[in-house]
C-alpha beads as a LAMMPS data file, in Angstrom:
LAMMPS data file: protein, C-alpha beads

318 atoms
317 bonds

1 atom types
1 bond types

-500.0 500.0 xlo xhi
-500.0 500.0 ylo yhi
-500.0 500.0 zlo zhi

Masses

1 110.0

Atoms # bond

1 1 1 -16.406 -14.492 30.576
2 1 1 -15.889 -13.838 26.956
3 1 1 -15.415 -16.944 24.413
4 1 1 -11.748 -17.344 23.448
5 1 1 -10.620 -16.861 19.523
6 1 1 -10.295 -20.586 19.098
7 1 1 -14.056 -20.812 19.649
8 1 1 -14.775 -19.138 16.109
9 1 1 -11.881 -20.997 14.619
10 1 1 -9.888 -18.001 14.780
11 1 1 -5.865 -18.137 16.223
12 1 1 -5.290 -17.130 19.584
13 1 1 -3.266 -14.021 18.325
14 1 1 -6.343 -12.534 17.229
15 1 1 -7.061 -11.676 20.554
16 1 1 -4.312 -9.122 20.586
17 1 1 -5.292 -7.497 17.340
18 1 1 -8.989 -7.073 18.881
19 1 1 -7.670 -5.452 22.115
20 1 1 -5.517 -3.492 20.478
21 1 1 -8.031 -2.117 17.564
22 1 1 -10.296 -0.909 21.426
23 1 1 -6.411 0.643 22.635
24 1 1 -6.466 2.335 19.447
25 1 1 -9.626 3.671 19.027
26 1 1 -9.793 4.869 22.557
27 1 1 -6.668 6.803 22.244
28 1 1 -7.552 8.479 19.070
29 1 1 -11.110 9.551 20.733
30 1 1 -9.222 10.901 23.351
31 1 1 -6.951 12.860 21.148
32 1 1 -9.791 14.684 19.051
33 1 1 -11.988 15.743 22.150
34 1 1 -8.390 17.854 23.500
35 1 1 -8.433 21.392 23.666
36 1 1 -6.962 23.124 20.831
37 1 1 -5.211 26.231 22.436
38 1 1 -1.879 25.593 24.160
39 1 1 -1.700 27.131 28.209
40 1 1 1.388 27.851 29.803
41 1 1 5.021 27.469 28.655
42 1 1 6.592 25.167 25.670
43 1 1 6.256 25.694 22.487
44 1 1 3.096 26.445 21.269
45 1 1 0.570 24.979 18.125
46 1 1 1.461 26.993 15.585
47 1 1 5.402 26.817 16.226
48 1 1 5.076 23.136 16.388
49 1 1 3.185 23.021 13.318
50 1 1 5.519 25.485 11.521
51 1 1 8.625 23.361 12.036
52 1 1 6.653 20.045 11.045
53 1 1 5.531 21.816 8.003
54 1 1 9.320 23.371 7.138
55 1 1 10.850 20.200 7.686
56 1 1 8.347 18.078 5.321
57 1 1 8.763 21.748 2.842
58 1 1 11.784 20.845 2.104
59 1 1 12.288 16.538 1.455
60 1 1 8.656 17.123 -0.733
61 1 1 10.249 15.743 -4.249
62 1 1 10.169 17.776 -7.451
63 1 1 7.712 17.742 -9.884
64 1 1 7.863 15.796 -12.760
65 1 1 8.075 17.158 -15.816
66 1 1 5.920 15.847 -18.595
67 1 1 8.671 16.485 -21.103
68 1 1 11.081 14.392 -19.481
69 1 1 8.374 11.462 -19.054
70 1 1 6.894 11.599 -22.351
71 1 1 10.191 11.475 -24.078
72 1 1 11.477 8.084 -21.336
73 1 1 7.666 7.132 -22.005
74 1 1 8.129 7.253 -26.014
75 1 1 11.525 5.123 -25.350
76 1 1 10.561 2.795 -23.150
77 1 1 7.427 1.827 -25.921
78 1 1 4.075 4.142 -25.166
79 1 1 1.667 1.641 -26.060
80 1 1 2.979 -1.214 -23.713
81 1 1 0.048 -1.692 -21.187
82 1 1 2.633 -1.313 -18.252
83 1 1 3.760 1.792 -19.407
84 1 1 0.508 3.129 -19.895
85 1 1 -0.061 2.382 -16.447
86 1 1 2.926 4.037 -15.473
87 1 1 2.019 7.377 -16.770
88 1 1 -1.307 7.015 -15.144
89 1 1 0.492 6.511 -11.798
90 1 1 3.437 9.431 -12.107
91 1 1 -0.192 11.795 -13.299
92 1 1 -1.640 11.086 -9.955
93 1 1 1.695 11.113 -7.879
94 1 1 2.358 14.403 -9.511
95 1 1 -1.193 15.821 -8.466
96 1 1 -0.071 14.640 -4.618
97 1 1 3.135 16.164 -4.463
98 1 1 2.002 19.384 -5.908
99 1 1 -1.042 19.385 -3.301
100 1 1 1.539 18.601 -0.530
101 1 1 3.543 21.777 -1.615
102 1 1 0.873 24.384 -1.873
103 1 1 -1.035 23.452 1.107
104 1 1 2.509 23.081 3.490
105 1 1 3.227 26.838 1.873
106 1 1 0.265 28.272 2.436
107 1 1 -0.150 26.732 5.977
108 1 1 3.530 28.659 6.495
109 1 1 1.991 31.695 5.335
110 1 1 -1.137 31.690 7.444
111 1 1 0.669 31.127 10.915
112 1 1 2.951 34.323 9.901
113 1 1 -0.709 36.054 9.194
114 1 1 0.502 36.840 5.764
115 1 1 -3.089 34.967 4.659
116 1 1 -6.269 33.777 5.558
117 1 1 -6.231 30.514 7.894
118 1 1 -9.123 28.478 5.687
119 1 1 -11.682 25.604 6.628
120 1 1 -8.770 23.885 5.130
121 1 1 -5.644 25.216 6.110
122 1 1 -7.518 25.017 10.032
123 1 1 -8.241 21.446 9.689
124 1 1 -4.480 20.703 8.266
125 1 1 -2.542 22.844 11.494
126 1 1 -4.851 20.221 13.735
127 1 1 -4.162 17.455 12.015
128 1 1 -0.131 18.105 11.685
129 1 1 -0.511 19.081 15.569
130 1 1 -2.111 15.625 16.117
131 1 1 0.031 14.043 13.612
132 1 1 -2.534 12.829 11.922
133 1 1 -3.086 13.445 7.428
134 1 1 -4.552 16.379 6.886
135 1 1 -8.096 15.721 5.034
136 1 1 -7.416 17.768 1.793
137 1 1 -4.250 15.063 1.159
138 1 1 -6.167 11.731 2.543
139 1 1 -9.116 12.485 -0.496
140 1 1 -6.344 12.952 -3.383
141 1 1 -4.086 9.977 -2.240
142 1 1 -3.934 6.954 0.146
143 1 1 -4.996 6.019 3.863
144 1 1 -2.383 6.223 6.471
145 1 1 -2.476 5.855 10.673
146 1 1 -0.532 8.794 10.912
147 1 1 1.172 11.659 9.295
148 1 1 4.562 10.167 9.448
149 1 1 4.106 6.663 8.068
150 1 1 1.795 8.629 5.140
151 1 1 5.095 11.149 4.583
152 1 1 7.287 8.151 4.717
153 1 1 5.251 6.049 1.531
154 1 1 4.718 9.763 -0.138
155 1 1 8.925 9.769 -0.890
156 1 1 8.777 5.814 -0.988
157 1 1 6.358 5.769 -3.590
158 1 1 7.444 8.577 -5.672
159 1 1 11.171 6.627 -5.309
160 1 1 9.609 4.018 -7.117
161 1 1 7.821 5.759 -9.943
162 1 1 11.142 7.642 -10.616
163 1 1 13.496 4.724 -10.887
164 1 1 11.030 2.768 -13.347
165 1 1 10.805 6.206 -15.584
166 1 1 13.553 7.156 -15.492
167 1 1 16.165 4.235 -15.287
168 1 1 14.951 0.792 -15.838
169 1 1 11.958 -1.099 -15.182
170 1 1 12.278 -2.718 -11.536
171 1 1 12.911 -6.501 -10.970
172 1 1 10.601 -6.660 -8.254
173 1 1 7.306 -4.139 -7.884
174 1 1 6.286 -2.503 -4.253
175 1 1 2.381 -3.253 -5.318
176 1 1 1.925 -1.384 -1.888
177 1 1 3.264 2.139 -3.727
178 1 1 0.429 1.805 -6.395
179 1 1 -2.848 3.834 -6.518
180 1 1 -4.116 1.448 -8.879
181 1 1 -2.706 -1.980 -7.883
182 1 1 -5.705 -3.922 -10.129
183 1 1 -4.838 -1.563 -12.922
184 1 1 -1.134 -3.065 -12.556
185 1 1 -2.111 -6.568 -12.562
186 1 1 -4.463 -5.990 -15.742
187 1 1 -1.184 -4.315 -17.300
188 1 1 0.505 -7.227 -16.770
189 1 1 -2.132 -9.683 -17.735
190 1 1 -2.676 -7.457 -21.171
191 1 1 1.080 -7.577 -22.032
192 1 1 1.598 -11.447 -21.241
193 1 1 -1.665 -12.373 -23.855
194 1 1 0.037 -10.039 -26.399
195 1 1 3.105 -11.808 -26.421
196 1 1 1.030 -15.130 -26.921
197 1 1 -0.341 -15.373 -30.582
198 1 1 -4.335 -16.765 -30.129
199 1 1 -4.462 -15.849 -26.529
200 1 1 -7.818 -14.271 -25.922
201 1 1 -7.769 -12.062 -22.712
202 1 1 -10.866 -13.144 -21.721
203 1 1 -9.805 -16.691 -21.460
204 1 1 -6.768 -15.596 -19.192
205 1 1 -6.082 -15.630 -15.960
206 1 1 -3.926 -14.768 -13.337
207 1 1 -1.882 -17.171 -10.961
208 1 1 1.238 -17.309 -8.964
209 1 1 4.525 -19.115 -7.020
210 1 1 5.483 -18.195 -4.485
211 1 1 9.423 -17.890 -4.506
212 1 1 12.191 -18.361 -1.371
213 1 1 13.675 -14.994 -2.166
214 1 1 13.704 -11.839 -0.820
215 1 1 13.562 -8.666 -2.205
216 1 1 17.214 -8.348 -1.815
217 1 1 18.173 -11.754 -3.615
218 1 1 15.772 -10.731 -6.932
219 1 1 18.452 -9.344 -9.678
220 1 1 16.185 -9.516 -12.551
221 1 1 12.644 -10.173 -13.483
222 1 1 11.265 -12.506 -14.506
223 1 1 10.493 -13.674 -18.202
224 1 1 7.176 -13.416 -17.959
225 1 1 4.721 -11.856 -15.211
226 1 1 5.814 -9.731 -12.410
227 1 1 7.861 -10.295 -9.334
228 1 1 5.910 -8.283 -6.527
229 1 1 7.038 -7.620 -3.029
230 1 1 5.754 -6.043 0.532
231 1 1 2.987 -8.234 1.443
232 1 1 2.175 -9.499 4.746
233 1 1 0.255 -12.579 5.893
234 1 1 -2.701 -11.656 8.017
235 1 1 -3.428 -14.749 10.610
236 1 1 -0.979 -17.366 9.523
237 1 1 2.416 -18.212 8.910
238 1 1 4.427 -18.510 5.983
239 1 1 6.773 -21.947 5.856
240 1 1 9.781 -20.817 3.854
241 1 1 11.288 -23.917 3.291
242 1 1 8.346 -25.475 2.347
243 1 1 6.361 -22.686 1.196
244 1 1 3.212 -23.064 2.414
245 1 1 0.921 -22.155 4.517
246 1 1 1.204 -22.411 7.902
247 1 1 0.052 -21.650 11.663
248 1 1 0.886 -18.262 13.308
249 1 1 3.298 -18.176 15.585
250 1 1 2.126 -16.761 18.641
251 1 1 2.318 -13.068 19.512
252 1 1 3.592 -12.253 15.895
253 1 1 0.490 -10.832 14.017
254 1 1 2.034 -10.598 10.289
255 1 1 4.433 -12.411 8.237
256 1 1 6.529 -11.045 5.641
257 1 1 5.893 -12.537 2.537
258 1 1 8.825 -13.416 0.233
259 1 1 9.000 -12.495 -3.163
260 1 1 5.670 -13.555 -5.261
261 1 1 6.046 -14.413 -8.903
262 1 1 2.185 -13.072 -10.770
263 1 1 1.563 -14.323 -14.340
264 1 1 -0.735 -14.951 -16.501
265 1 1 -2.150 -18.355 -18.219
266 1 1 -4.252 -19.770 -20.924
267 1 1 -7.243 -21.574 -18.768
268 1 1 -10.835 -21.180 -18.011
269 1 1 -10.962 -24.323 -15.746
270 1 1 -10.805 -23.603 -12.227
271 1 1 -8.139 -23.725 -10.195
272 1 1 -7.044 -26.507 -7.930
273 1 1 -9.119 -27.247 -5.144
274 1 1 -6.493 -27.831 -2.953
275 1 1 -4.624 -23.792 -2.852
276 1 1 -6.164 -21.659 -0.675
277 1 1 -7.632 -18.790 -2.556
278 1 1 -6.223 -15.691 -0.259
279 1 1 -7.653 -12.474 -0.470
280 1 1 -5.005 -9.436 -1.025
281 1 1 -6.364 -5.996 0.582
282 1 1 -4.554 -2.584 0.483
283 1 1 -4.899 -2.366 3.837
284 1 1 -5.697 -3.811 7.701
285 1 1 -9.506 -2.424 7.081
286 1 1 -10.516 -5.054 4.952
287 1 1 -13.559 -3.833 3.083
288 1 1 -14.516 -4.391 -0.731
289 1 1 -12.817 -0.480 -1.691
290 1 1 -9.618 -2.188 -0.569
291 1 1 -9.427 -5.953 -2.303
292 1 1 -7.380 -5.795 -5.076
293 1 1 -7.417 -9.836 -6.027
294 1 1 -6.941 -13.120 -4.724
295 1 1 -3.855 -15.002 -5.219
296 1 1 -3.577 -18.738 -4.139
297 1 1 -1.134 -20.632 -1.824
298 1 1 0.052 -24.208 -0.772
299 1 1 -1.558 -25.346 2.193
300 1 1 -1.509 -29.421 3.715
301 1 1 -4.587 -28.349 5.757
302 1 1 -7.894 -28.170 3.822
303 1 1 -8.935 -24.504 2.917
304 1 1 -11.531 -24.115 4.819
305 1 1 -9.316 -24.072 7.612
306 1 1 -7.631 -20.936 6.460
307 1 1 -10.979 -19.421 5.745
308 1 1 -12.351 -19.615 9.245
309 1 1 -9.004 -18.351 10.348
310 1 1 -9.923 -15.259 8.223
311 1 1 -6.334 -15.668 6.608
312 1 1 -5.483 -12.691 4.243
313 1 1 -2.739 -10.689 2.754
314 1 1 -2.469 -6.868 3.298
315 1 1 -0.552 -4.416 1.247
316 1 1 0.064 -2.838 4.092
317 1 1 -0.082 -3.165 8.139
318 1 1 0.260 0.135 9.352

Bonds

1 1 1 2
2 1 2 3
3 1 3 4
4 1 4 5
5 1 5 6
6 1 6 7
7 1 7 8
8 1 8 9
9 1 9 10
10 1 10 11
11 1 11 12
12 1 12 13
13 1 13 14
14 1 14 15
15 1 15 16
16 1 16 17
17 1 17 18
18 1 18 19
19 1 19 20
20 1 20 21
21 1 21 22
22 1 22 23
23 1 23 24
24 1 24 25
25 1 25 26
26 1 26 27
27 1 27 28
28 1 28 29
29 1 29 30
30 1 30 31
31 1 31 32
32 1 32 33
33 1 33 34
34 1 34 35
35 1 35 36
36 1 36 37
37 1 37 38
38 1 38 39
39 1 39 40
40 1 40 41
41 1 41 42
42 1 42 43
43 1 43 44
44 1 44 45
45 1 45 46
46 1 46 47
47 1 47 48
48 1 48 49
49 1 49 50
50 1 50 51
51 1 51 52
52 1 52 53
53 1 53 54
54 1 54 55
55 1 55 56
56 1 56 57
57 1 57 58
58 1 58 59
59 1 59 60
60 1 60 61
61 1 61 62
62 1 62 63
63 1 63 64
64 1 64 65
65 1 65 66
66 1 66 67
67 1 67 68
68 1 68 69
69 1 69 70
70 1 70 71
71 1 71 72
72 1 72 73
73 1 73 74
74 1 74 75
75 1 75 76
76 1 76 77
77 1 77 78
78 1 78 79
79 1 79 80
80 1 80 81
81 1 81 82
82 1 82 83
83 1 83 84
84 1 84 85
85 1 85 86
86 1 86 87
87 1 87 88
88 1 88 89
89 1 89 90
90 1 90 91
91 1 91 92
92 1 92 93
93 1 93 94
94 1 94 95
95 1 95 96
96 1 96 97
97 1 97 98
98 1 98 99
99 1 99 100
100 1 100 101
101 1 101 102
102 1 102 103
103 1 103 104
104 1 104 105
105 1 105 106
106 1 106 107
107 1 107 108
108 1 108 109
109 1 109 110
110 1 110 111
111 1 111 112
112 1 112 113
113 1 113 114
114 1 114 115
115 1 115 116
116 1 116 117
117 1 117 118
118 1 118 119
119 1 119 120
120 1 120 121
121 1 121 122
122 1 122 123
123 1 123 124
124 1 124 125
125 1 125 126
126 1 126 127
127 1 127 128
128 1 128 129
129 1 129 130
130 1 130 131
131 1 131 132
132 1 132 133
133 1 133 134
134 1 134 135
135 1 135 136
136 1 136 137
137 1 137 138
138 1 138 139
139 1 139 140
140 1 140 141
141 1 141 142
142 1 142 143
143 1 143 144
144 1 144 145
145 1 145 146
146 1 146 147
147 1 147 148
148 1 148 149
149 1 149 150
150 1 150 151
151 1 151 152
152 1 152 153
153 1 153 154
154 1 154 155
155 1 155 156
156 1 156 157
157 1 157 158
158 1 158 159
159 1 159 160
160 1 160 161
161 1 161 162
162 1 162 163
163 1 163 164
164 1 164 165
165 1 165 166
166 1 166 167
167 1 167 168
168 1 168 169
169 1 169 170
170 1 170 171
171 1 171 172
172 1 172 173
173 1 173 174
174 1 174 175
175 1 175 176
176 1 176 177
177 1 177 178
178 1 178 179
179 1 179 180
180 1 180 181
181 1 181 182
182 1 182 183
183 1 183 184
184 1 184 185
185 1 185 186
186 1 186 187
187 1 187 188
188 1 188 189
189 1 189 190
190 1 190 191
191 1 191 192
192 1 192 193
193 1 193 194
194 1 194 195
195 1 195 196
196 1 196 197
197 1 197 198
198 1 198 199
199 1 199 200
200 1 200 201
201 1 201 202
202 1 202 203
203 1 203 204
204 1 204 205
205 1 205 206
206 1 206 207
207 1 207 208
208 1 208 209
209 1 209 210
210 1 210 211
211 1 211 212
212 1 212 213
213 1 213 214
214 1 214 215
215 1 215 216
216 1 216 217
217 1 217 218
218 1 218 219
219 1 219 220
220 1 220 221
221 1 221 222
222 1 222 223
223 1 223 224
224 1 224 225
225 1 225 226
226 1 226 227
227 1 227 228
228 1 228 229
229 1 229 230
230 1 230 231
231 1 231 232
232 1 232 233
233 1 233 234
234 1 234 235
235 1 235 236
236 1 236 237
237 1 237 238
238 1 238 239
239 1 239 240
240 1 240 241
241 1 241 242
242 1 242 243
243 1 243 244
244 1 244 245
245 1 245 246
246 1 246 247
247 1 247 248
248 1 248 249
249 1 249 250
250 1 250 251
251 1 251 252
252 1 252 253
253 1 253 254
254 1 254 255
255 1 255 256
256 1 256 257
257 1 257 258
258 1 258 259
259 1 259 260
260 1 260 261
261 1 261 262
262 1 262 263
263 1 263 264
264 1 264 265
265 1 265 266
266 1 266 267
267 1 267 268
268 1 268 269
269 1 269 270
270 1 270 271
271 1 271 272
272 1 272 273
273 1 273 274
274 1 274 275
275 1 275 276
276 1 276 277
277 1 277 278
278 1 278 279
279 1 279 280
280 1 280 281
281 1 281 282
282 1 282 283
283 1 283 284
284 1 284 285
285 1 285 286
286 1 286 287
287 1 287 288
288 1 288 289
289 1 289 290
290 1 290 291
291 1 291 292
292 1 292 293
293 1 293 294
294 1 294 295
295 1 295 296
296 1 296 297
297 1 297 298
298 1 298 299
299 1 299 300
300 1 300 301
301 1 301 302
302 1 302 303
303 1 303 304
304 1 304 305
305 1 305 306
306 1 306 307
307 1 307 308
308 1 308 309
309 1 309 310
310 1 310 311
311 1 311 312
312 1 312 313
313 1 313 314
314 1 314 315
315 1 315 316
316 1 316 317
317 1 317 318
């Protein structure tokens, strides 16, 4: 018999996320090793494909022009860190989009026979098929379980970018849309020690609240710092009223965090030994390409508790 989760300190609901990581990884082995060619009736591959790839064709947003976001860029102030970053993020969003575009075109064109069917072009009609990301979009963007949820943040994201160009900086921030989430946080950090006269940003750091709103209830940001939103607590519980840390409840694997208030102070002594210093990862697959930075949170039992637990937030759960 194997040893039960509580044995390495760990909550009984990790069970289920182990035996359904082997569910997962089964299925997807038997996936790749199916034949490629279709037999018999139904509609075949390349139909399939082509109606996926028509269908995505056309809710692929526009490209940005760098006109337009200059000139909101010049109003909004250039040189402000955040905006900086902002024109960093719509440069790399733009590159995404226009990949999505050519490849879903050409793909179009190479099941009608009008062109070649590349390495590439192969390898994204057997990933649509499977609905998995294509390999030519996973290297240029973000990590996704499957095609849909990856389309799905593609418009999300790009929703984002658009509404902080061009119509007002957000109250709350989807960290989760970023590409550069620690190049966000540095923004931040760089525009709070500005506004400070004798604040070296060396001797700043970042810390946080955590609020009792939702995303819904935020109107306006804050004055100072950012409110972020979309995280999810990775093997606890979240006490609302109380806001702090508590135990999972069982068969519920994440929490939704409420809204999180990030700002910067003026300290170099550490911070209290009492907060639980969480972890924040892009994603389930926590590995040091996905931390972003650790944020810390109310607990009554000692940290170390939370620590064997293996208690972290994720950007994203899917």
């Amino acid at each position: 018999p194997t040893d039960p989760p509580q044995a390495y300190g760990l909550h009984p609901n990790a069970d289920i996320t182990y035996q359904t990581n082997v569910t997962t990884t089964m299925l997807q082995t038997i996936l790749s090793i199916q034949p490629k060619s279709s037999g018999g009736g139904g509609e075949s591959r390349e139909s399939s494909v082509a109606r996926q790839a028509t269908e995505m064709l056309a809710k692929v947003p526009s490209d940005y022009d760098p006109y337009e976001v200059k000139e909101r860029l010049r109003i909004m102030g250039i040189l402000k860190p955040l905006n900086i970053f902002l024109r960093q993020e719509i440069d790399r969003m733009q590159r995404v989009i226009k990949l999505v575009r050519i490849t879903l075109r050409d793909l179009l064109l190479a099941i009608e026979g009008t062109i070649i069917m590349n390495e590439s072009l192969r390898d994204a009609l057997d990933m649509i098929y499977d609905a998995m990301v294509p390999m030519v979009w996973r290297r240029g963007s973000w990590l996704s379980s499957s095609i849909g949820f990856w389309f799905t943040e593609l418009l999300e994201r790009n929703a984002q970018f658009r509404s902080w160009c061009f119509v007002t900086k957000p109250p709350v921030f989807w960290m989760t849309g970023f590409f550069n989430p620690q190049g966000f946080l540095t923004a931040m950090t760089q525009e709070v020690t500005r506004a400070h006269k004798g604040w070296a940003l060396d001797q700043v750091v970042l810390h946080n609240t955590v609020t009792k709103s939702s995303c819904e209830e935020v109107k306006s940001g804050p004055a100072e710092g950012v409110y972020i939103h979309g995280l999810y607590m990775d093997g606890a519980g979240w006490d609302r009223k109380n806001c702090r840390l508590g135990e999972s409840i069982n068969k519920v694997l994440y929490t939704l965090m409420p809204v999180i208030h990030v700002f910067a102070i003026f300290s170099t002594s550490p911070k209290d030994p009492a907060l639980y210093k969480c972890p924040v990862y892009k994603k389930p697959r926590r590995t040091d390409l996905n931390f972003i930075t650790p944020l810390w949170l109310v607990t009554l039992k000692p940290p170390q508790h939370w620590t064997l637990r293996g208690v972290a937030l994720l950007c994203d759960i899917k």
